[in-house]
C-alpha positions as a Markdown table, in Angstrom:
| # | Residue | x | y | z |
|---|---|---|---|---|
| 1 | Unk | 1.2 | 3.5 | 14.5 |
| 2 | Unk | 2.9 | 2.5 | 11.2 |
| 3 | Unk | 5.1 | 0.2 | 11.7 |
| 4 | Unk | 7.2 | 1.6 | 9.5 |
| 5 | Unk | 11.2 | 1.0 | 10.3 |
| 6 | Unk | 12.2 | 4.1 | 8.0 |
| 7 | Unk | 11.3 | 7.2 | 6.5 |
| 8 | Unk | 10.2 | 8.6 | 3.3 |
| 9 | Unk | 13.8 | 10.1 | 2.0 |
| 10 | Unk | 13.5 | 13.9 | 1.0 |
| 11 | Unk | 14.8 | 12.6 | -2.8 |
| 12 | Unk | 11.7 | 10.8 | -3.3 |
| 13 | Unk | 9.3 | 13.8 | -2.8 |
| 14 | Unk | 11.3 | 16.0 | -5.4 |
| 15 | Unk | 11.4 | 13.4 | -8.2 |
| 16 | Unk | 7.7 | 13.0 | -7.8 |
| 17 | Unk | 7.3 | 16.9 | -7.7 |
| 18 | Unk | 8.9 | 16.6 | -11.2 |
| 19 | Unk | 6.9 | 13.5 | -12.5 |
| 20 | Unk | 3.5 | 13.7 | -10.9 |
| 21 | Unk | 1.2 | 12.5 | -14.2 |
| 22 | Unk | 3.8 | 9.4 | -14.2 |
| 23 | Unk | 3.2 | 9.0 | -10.3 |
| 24 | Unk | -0.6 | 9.7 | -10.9 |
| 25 | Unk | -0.8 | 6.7 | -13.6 |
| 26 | Unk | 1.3 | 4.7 | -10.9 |
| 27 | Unk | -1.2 | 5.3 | -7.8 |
| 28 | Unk | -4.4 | 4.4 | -10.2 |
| 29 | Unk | -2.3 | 0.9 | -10.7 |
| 30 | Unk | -1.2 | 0.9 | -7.3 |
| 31 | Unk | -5.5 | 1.1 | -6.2 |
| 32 | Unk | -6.4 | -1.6 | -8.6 |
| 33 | Unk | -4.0 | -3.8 | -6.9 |
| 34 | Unk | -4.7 | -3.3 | -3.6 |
| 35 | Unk | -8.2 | -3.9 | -4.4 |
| 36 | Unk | -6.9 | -7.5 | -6.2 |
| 37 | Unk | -5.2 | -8.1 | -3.3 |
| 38 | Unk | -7.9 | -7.8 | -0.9 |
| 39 | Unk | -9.8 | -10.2 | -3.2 |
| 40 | Unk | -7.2 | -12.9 | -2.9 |
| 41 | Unk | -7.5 | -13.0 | 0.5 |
| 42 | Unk | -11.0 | -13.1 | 0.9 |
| 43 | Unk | -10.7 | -16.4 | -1.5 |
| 44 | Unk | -7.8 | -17.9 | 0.0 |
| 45 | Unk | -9.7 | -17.7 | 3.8 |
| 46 | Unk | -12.8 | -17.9 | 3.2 |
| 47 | Unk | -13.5 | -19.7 | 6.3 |
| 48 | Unk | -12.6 | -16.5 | 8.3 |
| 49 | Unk | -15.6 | -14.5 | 8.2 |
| 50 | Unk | -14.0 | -11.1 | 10.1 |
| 51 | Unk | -11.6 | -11.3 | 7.3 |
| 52 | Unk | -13.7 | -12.0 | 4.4 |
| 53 | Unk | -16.2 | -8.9 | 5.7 |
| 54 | Unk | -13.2 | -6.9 | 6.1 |
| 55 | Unk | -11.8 | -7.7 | 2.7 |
| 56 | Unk | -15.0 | -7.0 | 1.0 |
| 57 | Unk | -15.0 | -3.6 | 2.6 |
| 58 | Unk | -11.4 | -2.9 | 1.5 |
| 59 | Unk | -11.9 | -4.4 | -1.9 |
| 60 | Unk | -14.8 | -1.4 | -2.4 |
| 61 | Unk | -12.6 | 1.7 | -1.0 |
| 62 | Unk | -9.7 | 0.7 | -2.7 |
| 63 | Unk | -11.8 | 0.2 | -6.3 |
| 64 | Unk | -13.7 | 3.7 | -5.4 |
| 65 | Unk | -10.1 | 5.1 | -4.7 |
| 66 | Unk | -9.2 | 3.5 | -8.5 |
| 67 | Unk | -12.0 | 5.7 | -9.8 |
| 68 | Unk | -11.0 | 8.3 | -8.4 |
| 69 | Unk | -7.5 | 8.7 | -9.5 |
| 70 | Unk | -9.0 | 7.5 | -12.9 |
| 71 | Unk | -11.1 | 10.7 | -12.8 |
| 72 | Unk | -8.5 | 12.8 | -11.7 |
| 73 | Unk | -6.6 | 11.8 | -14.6 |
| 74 | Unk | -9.1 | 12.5 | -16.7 |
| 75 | Unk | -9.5 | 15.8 | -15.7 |
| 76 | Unk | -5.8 | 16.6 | -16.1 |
| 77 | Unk | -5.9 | 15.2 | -19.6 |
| 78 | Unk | -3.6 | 12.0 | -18.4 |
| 79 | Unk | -4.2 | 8.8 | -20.2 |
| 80 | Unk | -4.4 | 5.9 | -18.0 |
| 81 | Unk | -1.7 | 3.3 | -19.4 |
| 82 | Unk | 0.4 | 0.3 | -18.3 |
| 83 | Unk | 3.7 | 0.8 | -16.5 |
| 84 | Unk | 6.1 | -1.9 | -16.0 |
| 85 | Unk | 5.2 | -2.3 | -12.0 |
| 86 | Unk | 8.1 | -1.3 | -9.5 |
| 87 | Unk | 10.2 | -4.1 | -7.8 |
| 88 | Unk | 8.9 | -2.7 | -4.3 |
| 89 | Unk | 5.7 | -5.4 | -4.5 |
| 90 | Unk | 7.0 | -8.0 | -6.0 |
| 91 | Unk | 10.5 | -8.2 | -3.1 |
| 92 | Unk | 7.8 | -8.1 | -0.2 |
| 93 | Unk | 6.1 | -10.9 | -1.3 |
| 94 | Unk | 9.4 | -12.7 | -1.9 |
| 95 | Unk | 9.3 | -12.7 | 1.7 |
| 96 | Unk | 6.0 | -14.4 | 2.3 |
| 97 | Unk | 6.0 | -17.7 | 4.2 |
| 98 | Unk | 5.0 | -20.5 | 2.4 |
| 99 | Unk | 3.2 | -23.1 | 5.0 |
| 100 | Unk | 0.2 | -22.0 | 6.9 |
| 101 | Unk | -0.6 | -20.2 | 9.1 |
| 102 | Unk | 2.9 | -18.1 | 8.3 |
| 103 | Unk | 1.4 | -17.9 | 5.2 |
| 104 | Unk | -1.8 | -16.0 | 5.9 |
| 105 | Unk | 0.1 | -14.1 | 8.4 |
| 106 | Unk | 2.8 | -12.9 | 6.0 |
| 107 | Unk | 0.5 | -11.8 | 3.7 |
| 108 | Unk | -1.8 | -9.7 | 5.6 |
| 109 | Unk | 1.3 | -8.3 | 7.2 |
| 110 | Unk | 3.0 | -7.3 | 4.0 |
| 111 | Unk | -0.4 | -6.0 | 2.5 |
| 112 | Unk | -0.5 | -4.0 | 5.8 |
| 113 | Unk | 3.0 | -2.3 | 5.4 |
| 114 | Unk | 1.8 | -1.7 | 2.0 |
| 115 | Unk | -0.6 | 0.4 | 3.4 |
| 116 | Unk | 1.3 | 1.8 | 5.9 |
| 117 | Unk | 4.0 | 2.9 | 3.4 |
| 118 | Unk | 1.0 | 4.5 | 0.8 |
| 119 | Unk | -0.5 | 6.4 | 4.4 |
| 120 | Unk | 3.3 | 8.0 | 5.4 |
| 121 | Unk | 3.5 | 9.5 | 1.5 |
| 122 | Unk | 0.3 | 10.3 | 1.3 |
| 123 | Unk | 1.0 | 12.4 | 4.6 |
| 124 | Unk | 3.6 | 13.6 | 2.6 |
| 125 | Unk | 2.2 | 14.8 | -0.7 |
| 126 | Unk | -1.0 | 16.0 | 1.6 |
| 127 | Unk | 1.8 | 18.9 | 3.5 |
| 128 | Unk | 4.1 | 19.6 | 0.9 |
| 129 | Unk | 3.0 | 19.2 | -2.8 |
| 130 | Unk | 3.0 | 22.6 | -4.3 |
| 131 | Unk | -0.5 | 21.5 | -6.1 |
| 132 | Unk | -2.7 | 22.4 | -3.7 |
| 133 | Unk | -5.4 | 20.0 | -5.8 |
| 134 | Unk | -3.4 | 17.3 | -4.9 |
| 135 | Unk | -2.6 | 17.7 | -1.9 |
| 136 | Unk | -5.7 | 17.6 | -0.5 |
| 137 | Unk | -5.9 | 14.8 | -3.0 |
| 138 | Unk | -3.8 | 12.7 | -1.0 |
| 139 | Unk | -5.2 | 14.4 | 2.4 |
| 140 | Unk | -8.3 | 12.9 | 1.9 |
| 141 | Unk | -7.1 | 9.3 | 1.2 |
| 142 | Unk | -4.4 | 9.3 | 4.1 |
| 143 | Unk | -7.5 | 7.9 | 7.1 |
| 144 | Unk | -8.5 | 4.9 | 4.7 |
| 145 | Unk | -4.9 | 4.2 | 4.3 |
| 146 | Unk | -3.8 | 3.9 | 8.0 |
| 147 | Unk | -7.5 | 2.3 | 8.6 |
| 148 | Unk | -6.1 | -0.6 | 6.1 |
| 149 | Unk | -2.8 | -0.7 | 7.8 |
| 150 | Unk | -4.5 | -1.6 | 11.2 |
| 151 | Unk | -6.8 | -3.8 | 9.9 |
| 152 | Unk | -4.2 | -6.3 | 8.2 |
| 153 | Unk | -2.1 | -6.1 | 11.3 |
| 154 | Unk | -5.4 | -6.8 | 13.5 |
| 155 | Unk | -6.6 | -9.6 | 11.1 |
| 156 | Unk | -2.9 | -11.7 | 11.0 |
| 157 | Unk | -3.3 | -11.9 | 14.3 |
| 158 | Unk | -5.9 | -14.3 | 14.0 |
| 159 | Unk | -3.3 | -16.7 | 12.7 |
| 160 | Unk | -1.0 | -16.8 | 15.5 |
| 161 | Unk | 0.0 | -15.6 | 18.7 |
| 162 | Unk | 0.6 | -11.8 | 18.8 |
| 163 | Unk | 3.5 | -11.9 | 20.2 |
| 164 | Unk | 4.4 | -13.7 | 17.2 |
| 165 | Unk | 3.0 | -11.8 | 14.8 |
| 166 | Unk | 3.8 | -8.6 | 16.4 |
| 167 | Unk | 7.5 | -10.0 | 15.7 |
| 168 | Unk | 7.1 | -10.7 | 12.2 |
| 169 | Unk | 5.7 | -7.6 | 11.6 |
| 170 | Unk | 9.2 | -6.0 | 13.2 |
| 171 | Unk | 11.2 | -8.2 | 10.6 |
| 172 | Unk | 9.2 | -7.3 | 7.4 |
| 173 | Unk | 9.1 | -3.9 | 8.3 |
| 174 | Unk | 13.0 | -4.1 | 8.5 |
| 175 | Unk | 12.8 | -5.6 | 5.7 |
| 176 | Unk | 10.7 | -3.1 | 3.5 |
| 177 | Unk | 12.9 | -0.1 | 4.8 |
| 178 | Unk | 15.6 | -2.5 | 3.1 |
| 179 | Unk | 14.0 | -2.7 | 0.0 |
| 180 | Unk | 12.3 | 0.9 | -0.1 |
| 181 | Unk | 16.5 | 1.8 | 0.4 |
| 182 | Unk | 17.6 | -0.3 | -2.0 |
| 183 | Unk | 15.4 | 0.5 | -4.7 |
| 184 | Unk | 16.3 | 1.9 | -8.2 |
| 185 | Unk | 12.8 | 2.0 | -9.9 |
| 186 | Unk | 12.2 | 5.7 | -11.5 |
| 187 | Unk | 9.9 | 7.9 | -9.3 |
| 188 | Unk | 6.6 | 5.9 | -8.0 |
| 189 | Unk | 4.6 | 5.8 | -5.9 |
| 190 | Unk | 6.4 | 2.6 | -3.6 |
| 191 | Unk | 9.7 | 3.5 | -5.3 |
């Protein structure tokens, strides 16, 4: 359903057990660009009209999914900040095609394992977070997450053949368990 070519390691729940403000701050920022990244799309093909409506719907769940974290941060007496962003974003996105249609394709594909990564740890922190808050936090948010998976994966097919795309898709994920493995950044939430 995922895509996903690994799983979450056990290590990465327990350093975010132990640094969950720092992980909250990190989701808010994670929200805000997701939301940014919906937007780009919707500029960059606006001559796709499924994909600018479907950008327009993600753009407003993942800004109402901004505020929400922003409110839950409030209420835990967190102040929203800048954090120098993980690697995890900025590696997928070294991997992005620069001709179209690869182009398009890439990048819906890589915002879709995005997604699909935030939907496996949100499944996560939903069943085993010890703060039953969040946890159902997270519960709540896992649906939207694995609806934006499959909507990125639906919409890069409208760039290419799907047996090409569905290919593609095999090599980033491959490629996102790489960099997911390789990772050093301190606990976040795509770390």
């Amino acid at each position: 359903m995922l895509n996903l070519h690994s799983a979450t390691s056990p290590r990465w729940l327990a350093q975010i057990e132990e640094n969950l403000d720092l992980v909250l701050i990190d989701h808010a920022h994670c929200e805000k660009k997701a939301a940014g990244t919906a937007l780009n799309l919707l500029f960059a093909y606006v001559e796709n009209e499924p994909l600018c409506r479907a950008m327009t719907d993600i753009v407003h769940e993942e800004l109402e999914h901004f505020h929400m974290v922003l409110d839950l941060l409030r209420r835990r007496g967190v102040r929203f900040r800048r954090l120098p962003p993980s690697k995890y974003g900025r590696r997928l996105a070294e991997l992005v095609r620069k001709l179209e249609p690869q182009r398009a394709i890439d990048r819906l594909l890589v915002a879709g394992l995005i997604e699909a990564r935030s939907c496996e740890r949100f499944g996560l922190l939903r069943d085993r977070l010890s703060d039953r808050e969040l946890a159902d936090f997270y519960g709540g948010l896992f649906e939207s997450e694995a609806r934006h998976h499959a909507t990125y994966v639906q919409l890069a097919k409208s760039f290419g053949d799907e047996r090409a795309v569905k290919s593609r898709l095999e090599e980033l994920a491959a490629a996102e368990a790489e960099i997911l493995a390789a990772s050093d950044d301190p606990p976040r939430m795509h770390s």
